[in-house]
Each structure stands twice: as structure tokens, then as C-alpha cells.
C-alpha positions in Angstrom: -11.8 -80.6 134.5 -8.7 -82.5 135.2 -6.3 -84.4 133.5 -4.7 -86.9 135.5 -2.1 -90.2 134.4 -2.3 -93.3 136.3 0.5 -95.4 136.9 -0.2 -97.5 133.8 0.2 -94.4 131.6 -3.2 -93.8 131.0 -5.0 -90.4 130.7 -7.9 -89.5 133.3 -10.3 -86.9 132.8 -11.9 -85.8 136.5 -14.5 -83.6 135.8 -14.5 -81.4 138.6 -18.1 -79.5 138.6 -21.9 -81.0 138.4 -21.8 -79.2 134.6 -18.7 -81.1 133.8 -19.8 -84.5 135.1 -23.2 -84.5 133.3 -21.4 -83.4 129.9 -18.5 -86.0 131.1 -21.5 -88.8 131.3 -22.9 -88.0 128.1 -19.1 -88.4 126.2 -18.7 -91.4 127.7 -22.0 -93.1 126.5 -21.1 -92.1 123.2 
């Protein structure tokens, strides 16, 4: 997982394997 800031100043979390991205899709329904 990455943490990235875009130019705005907001946070980014890039999940970077297929276990992150499915846990990454289920904290973003929430």
C-alpha cells in the first residue's frame, strides 16, 4: 500500500497487491 498526496493536498491510498485492492474496495463501500 501507498500513500501518495496530490497536488490539492489530498491523501491517496494505492493499494499495490490484488489482497490490498479487494480489502481497499471493501473500505471504500463502507
Amino acid at each position: 500500500m501507498r500513500v501518495s498526496i496530490s497536488p490539492r493536498g489530498a491523501l491517496k491510498l494505492k493499494p499495490d497487491t490484488e489482497e490490498e485492492r479487494e480489502a481497499f474496495k471493501v473500505f471504500a463501500a463502507v
